[in-house]
VOLUMLUM-711363 format. One line per 5 residues: number of its first residue (from 1); for each residue z negated, y, x of C-alpha. Coordinates in steps of 0.05 Angstrom, whole numbers, plus 5000, padded with zeros to 4 digits. Example, Ala and Ser with C-alpha at 12.3 -4.5 7.8 and 13.67 -1.06 7.14 Angstrom:
<pts>
1	4844,4910,5246 | 4857,4979,5273
</pts>
This chain:
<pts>
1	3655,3419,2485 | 3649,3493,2463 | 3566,3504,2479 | 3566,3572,2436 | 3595,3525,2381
6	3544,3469,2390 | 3489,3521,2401 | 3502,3559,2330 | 3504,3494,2298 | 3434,3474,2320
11	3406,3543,2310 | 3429,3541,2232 | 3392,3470,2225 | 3332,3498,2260 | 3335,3551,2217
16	3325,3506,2149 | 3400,3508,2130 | 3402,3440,2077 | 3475,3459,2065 | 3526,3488,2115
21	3596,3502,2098 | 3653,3486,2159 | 3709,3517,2158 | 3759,3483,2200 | 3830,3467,2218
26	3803,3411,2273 | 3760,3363,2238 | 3757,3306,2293 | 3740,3361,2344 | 3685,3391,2302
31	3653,3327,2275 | 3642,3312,2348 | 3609,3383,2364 | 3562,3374,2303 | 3546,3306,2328
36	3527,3334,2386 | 3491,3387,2346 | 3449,3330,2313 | 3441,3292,2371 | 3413,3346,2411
41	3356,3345,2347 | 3343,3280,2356 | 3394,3269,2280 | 3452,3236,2270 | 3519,3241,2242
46	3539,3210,2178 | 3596,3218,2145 | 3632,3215,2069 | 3709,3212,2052 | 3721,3201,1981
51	3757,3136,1991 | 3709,3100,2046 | 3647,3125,2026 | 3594,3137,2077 | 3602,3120,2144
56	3567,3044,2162 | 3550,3027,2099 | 3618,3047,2053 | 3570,3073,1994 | 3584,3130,1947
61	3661,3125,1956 | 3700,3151,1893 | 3664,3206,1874 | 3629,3260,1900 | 3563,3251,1853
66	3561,3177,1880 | 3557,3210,1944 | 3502,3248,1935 | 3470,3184,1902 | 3486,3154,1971
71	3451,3196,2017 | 3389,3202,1976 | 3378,3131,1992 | 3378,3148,2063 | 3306,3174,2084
76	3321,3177,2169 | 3335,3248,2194 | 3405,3252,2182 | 3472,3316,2190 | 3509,3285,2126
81	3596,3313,2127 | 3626,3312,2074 | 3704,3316,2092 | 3756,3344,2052 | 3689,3387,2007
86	3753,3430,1977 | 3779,3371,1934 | 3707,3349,1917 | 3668,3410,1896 | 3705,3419,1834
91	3656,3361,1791 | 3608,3398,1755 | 3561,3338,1753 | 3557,3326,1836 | 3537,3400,1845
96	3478,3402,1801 | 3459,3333,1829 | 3471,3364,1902 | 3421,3430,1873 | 3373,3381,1856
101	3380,3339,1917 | 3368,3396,1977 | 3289,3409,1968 | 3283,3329,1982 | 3344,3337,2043
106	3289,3398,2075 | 3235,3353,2073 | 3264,3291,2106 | 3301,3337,2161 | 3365,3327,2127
111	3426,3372,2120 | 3495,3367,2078 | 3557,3397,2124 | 3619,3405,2070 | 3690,3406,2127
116	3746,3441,2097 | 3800,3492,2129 | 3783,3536,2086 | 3718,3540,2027 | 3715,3566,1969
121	3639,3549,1945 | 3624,3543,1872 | 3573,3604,1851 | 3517,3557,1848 | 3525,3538,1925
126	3552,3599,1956 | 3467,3625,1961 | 3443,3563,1997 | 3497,3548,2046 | 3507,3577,2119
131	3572,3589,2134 | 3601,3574,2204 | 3679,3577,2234 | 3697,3529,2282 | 3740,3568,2332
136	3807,3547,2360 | 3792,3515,2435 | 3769,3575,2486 | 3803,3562,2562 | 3731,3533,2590
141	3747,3475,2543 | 3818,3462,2551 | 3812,3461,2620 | 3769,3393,2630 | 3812,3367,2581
146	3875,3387,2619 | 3836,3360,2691 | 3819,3283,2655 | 3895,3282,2636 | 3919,3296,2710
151	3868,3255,2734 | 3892,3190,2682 | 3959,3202,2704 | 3949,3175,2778 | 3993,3230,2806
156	3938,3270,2840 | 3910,3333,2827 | 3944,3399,2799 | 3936,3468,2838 | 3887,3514,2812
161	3940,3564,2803 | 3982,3514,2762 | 3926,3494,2719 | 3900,3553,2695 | 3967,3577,2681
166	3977,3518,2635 | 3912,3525,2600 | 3929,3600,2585 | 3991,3579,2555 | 3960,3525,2517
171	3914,3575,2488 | 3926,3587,2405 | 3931,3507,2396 | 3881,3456,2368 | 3847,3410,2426
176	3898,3361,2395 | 3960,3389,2402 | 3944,3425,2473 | 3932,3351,2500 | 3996,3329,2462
181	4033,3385,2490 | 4009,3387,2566 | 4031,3308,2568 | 4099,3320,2530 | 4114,3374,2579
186	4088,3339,2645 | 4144,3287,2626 | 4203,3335,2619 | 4187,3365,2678 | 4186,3311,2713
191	4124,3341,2749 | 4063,3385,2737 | 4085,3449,2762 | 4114,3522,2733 | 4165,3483,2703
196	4111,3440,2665 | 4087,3502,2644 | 4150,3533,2612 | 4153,3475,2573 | 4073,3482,2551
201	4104,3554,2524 | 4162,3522,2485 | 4124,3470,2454 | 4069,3525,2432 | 4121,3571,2411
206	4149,3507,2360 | 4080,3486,2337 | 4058,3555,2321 | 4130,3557,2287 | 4106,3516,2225
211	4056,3571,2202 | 4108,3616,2149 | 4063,3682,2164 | 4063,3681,2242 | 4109,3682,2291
216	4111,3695,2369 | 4154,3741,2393 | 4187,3761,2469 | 4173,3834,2478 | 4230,3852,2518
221	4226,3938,2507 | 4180,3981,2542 | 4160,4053,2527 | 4224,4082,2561 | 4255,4049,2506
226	4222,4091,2452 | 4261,4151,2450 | 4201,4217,2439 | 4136,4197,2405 | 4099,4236,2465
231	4030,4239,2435 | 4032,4168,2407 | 4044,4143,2488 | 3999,4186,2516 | 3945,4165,2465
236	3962,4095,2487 | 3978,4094,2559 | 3889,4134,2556 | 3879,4066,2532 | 3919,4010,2572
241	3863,4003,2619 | 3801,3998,2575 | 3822,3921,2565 | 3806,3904,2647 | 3733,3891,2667
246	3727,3973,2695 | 3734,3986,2627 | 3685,3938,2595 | 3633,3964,2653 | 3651,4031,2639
251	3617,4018,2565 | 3690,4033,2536 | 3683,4002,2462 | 3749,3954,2456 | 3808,3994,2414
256	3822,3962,2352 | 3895,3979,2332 | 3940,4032,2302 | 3964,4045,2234 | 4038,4075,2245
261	4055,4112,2176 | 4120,4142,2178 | 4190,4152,2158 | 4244,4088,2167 | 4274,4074,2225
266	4234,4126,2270 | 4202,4073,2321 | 4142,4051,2292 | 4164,3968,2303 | 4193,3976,2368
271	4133,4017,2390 | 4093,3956,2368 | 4139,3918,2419 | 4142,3956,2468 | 4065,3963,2473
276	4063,3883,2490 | 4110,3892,2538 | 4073,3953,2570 | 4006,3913,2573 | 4031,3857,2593
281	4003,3823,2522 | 4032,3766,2479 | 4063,3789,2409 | 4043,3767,2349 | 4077,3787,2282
286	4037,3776,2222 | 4090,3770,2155 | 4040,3783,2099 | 4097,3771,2058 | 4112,3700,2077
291	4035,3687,2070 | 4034,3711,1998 | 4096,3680,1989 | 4068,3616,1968 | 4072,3546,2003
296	4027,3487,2016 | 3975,3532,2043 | 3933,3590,2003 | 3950,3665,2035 | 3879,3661,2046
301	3882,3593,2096 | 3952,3632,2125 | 3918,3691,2151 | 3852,3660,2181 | 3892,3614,2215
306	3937,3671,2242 | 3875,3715,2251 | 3846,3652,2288 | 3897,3646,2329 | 3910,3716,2353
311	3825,3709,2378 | 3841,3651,2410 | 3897,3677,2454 | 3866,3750,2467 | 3873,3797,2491
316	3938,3795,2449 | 3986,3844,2405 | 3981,3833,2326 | 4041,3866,2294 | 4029,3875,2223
321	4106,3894,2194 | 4096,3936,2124 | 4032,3930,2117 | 4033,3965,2046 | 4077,3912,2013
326	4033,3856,2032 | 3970,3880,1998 | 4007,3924,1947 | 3989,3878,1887 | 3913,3858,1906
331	3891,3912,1864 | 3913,3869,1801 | 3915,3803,1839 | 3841,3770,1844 | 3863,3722,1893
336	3905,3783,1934 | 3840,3818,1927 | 3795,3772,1962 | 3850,3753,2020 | 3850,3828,2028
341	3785,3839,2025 | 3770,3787,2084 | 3816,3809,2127 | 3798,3885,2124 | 3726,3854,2135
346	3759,3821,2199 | 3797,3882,2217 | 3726,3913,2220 | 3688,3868,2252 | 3726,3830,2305
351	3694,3821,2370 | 3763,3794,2403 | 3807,3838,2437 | 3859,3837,2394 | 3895,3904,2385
356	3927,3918,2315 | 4001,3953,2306 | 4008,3965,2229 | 4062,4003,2206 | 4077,4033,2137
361	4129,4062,2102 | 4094,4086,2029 | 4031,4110,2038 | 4033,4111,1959 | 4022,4037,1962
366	3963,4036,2018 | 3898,4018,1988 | 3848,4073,2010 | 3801,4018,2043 | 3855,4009,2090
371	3853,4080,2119 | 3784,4086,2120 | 3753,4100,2200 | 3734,4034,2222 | 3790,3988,2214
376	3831,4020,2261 | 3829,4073,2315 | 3881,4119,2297 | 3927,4134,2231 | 3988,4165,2266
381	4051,4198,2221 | 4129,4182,2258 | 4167,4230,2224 | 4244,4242,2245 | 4251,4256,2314
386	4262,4331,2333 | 4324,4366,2373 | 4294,4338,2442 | 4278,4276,2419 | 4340,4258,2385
391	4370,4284,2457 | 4330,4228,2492 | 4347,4173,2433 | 4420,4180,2447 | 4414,4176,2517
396	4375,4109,2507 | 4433,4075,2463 | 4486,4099,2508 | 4452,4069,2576 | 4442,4007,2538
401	4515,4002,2527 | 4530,4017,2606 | 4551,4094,2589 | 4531,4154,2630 | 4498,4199,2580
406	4513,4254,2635 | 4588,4248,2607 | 4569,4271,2541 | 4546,4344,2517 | 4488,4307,2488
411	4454,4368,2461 | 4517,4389,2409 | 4505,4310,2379 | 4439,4326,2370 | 4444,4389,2334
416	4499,4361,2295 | 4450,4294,2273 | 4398,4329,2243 | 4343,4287,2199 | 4378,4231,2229
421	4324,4175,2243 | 4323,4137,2302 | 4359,4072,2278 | 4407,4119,2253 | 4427,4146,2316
426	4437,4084,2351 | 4493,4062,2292 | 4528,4134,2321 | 4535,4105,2389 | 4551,4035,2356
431	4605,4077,2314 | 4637,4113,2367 | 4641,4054,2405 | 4670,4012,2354 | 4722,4071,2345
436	4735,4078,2417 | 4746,3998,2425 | 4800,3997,2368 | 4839,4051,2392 | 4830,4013,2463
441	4805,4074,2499 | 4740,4097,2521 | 4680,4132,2489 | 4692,4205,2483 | 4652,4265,2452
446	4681,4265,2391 | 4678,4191,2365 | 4601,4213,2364 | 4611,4274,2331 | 4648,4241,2272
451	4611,4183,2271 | 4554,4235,2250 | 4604,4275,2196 | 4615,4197,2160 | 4544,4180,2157
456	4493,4198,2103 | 4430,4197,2131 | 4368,4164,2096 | 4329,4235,2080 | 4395,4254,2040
461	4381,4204,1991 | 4304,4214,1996 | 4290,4270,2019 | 4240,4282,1963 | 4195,4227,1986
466	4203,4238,2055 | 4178,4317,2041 | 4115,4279,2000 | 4100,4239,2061 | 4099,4293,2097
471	4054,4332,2055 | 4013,4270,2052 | 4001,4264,2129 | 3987,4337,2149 | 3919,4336,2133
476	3902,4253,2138 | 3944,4232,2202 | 3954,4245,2271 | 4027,4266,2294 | 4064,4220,2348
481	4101,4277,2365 | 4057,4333,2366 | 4114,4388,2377 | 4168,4343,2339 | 4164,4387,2276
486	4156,4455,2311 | 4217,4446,2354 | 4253,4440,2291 | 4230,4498,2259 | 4230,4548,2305
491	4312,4522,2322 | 4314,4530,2247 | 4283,4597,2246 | 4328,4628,2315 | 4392,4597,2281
496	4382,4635,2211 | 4358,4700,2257 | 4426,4690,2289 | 4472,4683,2222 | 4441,4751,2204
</pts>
């Protein structure tokens, strides 16, 4: 059982709470931490579903006001949940009974616990209620849990090193499903070993599958991957090691994230991948767009689940893909508003070391609370990649496709590509290959060059915008590539000196 749980449970009915609000995706597990709660206060647990009533003695089943009726016949110190409080709260009637009822509920040592994933109080309540969170399972609970299963099993004990792999993998599941998915893995592999444990990693990867807003993901780039950028690495490599116990001791607070605000296909998402893969972190992508995006679930459920997750598994990655087009209506949306008000409340607040990669493309649709110093470390700007950088992009692309970028007179292609992004350069090489293949010959210099003459890049069509953004971040962001912009100019300036 989670102690810190059990412990915050007792202090809140120590404290006088007469009405506590649970949020919760496990109800089984938490009903049996806040019996333990009670129990621990010399209480006990009753509870009320809407179609059996109250626990032993079936009363007040139906309705929520014949609930309350219920447990005001009960005089015993008593922890009353009430399951499923989301589809209940709604009667008008029940509420102002429950008002009335929690002066006599104080006196008699009584408390009313309403379980629900997530609780939206009515106005009268939202005043007298304590709010706690039952957190996903931490690794000190998993791993008894993961020890009585070996044990049951009769096949002797798993190594140390086995098991606590397995419980890290486990780690982002209910106490449910990790016990479902450490026995459904033990028998396809036959035997509890690494291969048990790859399968623990599957199954997680499946489970976690069903949420439409988050999604696991194998970071397979690093940072030599991410062609320039040189101030954004350095800023984060300063950083890699504040995340190990010299850093904690050091008094190092933990980094919260990055907001990457830049121009398309530059590198912002592939630096949030290849920042997992530096630090050695899981990935997590958040799609605000699939939480909005309706469902059986509100946005609001979507993203503390995903938010719940990401604690659970820390220290972890959360990759937040166009940030600006998930909150871009909350300013006229109530319901937008509040889901995006709670999670810039988590954004500032978090105690977990979970490290946040946002990127943007329109800063015209960022809401200003977003950029405000506190939800994340550092606003940086990824604008097109300079002379040098587009140099060191092309090189990338072409040893990814088994070429010898020594072969090419790389610098010509990258004065000829200029304001070409990133993703941009990488169709050039994908051009010139495609050329090359049809006319069943290899890649030569000038499949690249013309692959650059047939392509429009994207500041063609907006160069406009891209010019505002740029005016935009001069004063408010940080550049990733601190010299990116000069290069270019001064090449700019020497060339025009030349002409005359």
């Amino acid at each position: 059982m989670s102690q810190e749980t059990i412990k915050e449970l007792q202090l809140f009915l120590k404290s006088g709470w007469r009405l506590l609000a649970v949020e919760t995706f496990e109800e089984e597990r938490a009903l049996r931490l806040l019996e333990r709660a009670a129990q621990g206060m010399d209480r006990t647990l009753r509870t009320w579903t809407l179609a059996s009533g109250l626990s032993e003695s079936a009363r007040g089943a139906g309705s929520f006001d014949a609930a309350v009726e219920a447990m005001l016949e009960i005089a015993d110190p008593v922890v009353f949940a009430v399951l499923d409080a989301h589809k209940v709260l709604n009667d008008a009637l029940a509420v102002r009974r429950l008002r009335d009822a929690l002066p006599t509920f104080a006196k008699r040592r009584q408390a009313v616990s309403l379980f629900a994933p997530v609780l939206h109080l009515p106005i009268e309540l939202e005043r007298e209620a304590g709010r706690i969170q039952i957190p996903l399972p931490k690794a000190d609970e998993l791993e008894p849990l993961f020890r009585k299963i070996v044990e049951s099993a009769g096949q002797g004990a798993a190594s140390e090193r086995v098991l606590a792999l397995a419980v890290n993998a486990a780690l982002g599941l209910t106490s449910a499903e990790a016990a479902r998915v450490f026995r459904k893995a033990w028998y396809q592999a036959g035997v509890f070993d690494d291969s048990a444990v790859a399968w623990i990693v599957r199954e997680k990867r499946l489970l976690l599958g069903r949420s439409p807003a988050l999604s696991f993901h194998d970071a397979t780039e690093n940072m030599g991957d991410v062609g320039g950028l040189g101030e954004l690495k350095r800023w984060l490599k300063e950083r890699q090691r504040v995340f190990t116990e010299e850093g904690r001791n050091f008094g190092l607070p933990t980094p919260r994230g990055l907001l990457l605000l830049g121009v398309q296909g530059c590198g912002k998402s592939l630096c949030a991948k290849a920042v997992a893969r530096e630090w050695c972190f899981p990935l997590l992508r958040l799609d605000l767009g699939a939480a909005f995006g309706g469902g059986s679930d509100t946005p609001e459920a979507i993203i503390r689940e995903a938010t719940a997750i990401a604690e659970s598994i820390a220290p972890a990655i959360l990759w937040i893909d166009e940030i600006e087009k998930g909150f871009a209506t909350s300013a006229e949306d109530v319901s937008a508003s509040r889901v995006f008000g709670s999670f810039l409340t988590w954004l500032a607040e978090k105690t977990k070391p979970v490290f946040v990669v946002a990127t943007a493309n329109d800063v015209k649709h960022l809401p200003p609370e977003l950029l405000r110093k506190g939800r994340f470390d550092e606003l940086f700007f990824v604008d097109l990649p300079s002379v040098k950088e587009r140099e060191d992009i092309l090189k990338i692309h072409l040893r990814r496709q088994g070429r010898d970028p020594n072969l090419f007179r790389l610098e010509e292609v990258a004065e000829e590509s200029r304001n070409f992004s990133g993703s941009e350069l990488e169709q050039v090489v994908a051009s010139g290959l495609h050329k090359a293949f049809s006319q069943n010959r290899e890649l030569a210099q000038n499949d690249l060059l013309n692959a650059i003459t047939e392509t429009v890049p994207l500041y063609e069509t907006y160069e406009e915008s891209i010019k505002d953004l740029r005016d935009w971040a001069k004063h408010r962001a940080r550049p990733a590539s601190l010299d990116a912009s000069l290069l270019d100019v001064f090449k700019q300036e020497a060339s025009e000196l030349r002409s005359e």
